[in-house]
N, C-alpha and C positions, 0 to 999 in steps of 0.2 A: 395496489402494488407499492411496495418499498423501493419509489423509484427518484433515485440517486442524481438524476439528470437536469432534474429541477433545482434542486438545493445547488450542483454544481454550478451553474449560469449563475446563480447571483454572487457564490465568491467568486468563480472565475470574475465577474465586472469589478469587483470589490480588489481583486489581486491587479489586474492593469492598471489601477487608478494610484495604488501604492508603489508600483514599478514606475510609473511616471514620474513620481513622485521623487523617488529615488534615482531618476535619470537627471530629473530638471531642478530640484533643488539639492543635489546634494554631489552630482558628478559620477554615480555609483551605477554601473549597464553591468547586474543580475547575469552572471554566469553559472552553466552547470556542464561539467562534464561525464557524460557515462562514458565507461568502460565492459566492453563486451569480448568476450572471449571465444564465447561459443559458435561454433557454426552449422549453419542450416536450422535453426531453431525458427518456427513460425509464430512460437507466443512471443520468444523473445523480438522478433523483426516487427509484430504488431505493438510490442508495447513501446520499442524505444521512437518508432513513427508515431505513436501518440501524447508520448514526448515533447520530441520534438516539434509536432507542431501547436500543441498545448503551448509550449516557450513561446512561438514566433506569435500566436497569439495575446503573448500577454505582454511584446518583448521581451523575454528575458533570450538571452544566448544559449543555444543547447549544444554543444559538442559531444558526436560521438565518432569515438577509438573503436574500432574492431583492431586486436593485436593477437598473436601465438602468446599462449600463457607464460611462455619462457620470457615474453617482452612488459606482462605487467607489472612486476616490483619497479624496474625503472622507472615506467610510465607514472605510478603511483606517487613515486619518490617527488619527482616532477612536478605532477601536477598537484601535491599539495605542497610545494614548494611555493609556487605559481600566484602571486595577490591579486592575479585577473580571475581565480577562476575562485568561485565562492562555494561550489557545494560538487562531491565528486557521488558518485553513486559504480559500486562495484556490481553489473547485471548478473544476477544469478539466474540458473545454473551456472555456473562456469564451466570449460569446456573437461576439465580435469578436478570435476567438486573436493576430491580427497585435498585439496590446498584450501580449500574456501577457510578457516579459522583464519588461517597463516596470511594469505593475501587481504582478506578484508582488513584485517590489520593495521594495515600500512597506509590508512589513510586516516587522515588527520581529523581528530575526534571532533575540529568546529567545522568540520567541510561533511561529514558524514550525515546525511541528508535523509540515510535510511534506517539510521539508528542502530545498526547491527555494531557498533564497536565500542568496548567498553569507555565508559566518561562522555559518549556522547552526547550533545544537546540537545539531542532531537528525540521524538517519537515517532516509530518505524510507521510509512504512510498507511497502508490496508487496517490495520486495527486503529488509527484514528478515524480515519473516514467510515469501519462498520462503528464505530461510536458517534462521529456527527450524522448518519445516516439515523439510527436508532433516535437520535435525544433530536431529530428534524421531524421522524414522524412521532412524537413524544411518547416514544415504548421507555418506559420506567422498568430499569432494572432491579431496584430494590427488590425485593423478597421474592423475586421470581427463581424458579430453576433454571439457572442460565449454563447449557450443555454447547461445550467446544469442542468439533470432531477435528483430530489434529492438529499436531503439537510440532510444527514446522519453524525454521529459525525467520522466517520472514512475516511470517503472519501467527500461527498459533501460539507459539512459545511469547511472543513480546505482546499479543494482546491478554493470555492471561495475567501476566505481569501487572499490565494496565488495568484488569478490572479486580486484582488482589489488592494493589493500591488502592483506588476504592474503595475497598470494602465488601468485595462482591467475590464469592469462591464460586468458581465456575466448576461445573463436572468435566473432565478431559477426558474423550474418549479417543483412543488410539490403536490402530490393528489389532495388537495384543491385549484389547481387554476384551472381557471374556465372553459378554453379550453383548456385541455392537447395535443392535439394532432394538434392545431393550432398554441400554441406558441412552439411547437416543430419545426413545419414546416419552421418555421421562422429562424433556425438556418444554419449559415453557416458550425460551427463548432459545431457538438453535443456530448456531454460526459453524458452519463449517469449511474448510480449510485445507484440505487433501491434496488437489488436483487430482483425484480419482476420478472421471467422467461415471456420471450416473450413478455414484455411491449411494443418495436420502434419496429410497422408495418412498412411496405413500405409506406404506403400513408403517413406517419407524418415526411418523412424526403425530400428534397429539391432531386435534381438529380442530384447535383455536391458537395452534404453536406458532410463532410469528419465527420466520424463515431466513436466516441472512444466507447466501451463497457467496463464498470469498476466494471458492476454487476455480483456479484456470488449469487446462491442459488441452492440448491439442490430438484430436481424434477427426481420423479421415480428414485429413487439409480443414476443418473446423475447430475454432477456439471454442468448447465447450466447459461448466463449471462441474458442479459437484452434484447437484439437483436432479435425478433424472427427472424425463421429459413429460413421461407419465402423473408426474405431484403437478406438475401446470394442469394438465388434464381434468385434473380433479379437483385444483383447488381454484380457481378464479374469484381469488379473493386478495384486501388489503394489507395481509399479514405476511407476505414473502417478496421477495427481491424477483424481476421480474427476470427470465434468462439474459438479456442484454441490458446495459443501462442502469444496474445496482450499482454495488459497491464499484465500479470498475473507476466510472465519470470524479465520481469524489476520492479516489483514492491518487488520483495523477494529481486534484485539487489539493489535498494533504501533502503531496509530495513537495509543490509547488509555494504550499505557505512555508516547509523546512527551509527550500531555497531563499527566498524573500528575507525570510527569518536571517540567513547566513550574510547574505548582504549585508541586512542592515546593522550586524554587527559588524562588519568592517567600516561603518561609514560613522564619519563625524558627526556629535550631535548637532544638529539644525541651530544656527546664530540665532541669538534673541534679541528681545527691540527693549533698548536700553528704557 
């Protein structure tokens, strides 16, 4: 299994030891703000608790806003006004998505932590982590067919980006193209991205196709990916992400090197010894 939990504990230990670092030589306590709008959401309530105690983990500060979307451009304005708070994160969905362009916006492009805003410095966490996940179990993406199901502003759309950069044209497949489960099959390496619960049957993927699952959605009070449950069934083997403990573990870790990263831009460089 392409399993994400392992690679995560070593930079998690690697990321407290640069937060210290940054507490005790330089005066700098790593703050992050989310912002949440939505309510009653279970992925969202699971992810910003994992967050959260990922931060308190590593010390860094986590603050989160639950506010009515009529109250985030202020809050926004605010907190990237704010030189305590180093990296803000807009939780998507929002409660009113038709604003998401407009509001993500409005946060300031060296605090933006999840890459969605133009000039940002950062690279959006999930398609870093399914990249350090792949080049940890050393899947080489050169010359392979490398197929994207979903083309989403959080995860599809910014990881093809990243592997056009590269050098790597991925195949994007999306609702409307026209054999979904054909040009799936065609993939050496498939990543998908939907949040469709149980979209990649067995028959749409290849027998030696190494598997990333990068989809959440909630079904029946459970956080379920994109995989159905049937390709575990059949495949028990090293080439797919296992249902719990893929990308999820390394993707809070990716989130978490953005924040680090925002700090230490604000901080002094370290005194030298004359």
């Amino acid at each position: 299994m392409l399993n994400g939990k392992e690679l995560a504990g070593f930079i998690k230990e690697r990321q407290a030891k640069q937060v210290r670092s940054l507490r005790q030589a330089r005066g700098i306590q790593p703050k992050l703000a989310i912002v949440v709008t939505a309510k009653d959401n279970k992925v969202i309530d699971l992810y910003t608790r994992l967050k959260h105690q990922y931060g308190s983990d590593i010390l860094v500060d986590v603050d989160i806003h639950r506010v009515d979307q009529k109250e985030v451009r202020g809050l926004l304005n605010k907190l990237s006004k704010d030189a305590s708070v180093h990296a803000i994160i807009v939780q998507l969905p929002l409660e009113d998505p038709s604003e998401t362009d407009e509001i993500v916006a409005l946060v300031d492009p060296a605090k933006d932590v999840d890459g969605l805003v133009p000039g940002s410095r950062f690279e959006p966490a999930t398609p870093l982590a399914v990249l350090w996940l792949l080049s940890g179990y050393n899947v080489n993406l050169a010359g392979k067919e490398v197929v994207l199901v979903g083309r989403g502003k959080l995860v599809g759309e910014p990881f093809e980006k990243m592997l056009l950069a590269s050098g790597i044209t991925p195949r994007v497949v999306v609702k409307e193209t026209a054999d979904v489960p054909g040009e799936i099959r065609k993939g050496d390496v498939v990543v998908s991205a939907t949040g469709v619960p149980g979209l990649i049957k067995p028959d749409m993927l290849k027998e030696d196709a190494v598997v990333v699952d990068a989809g959440v959605a909630s079904e029946g009070g459970k956080t379920v990916g994109d995989v159905a449950p049937e390709v575990y069934e059949e495949r028990d083997d090293l080439t797919i992400t296992p249902a719990k403990g893929g990308v999820g573990p390394l993707t809070v870790c990716a989130l978490f090197e953005n924040v680090i990263r925002a700090a230490e831009n604000t901080a002094a460089p370290p005194p030298t010894l004359e």
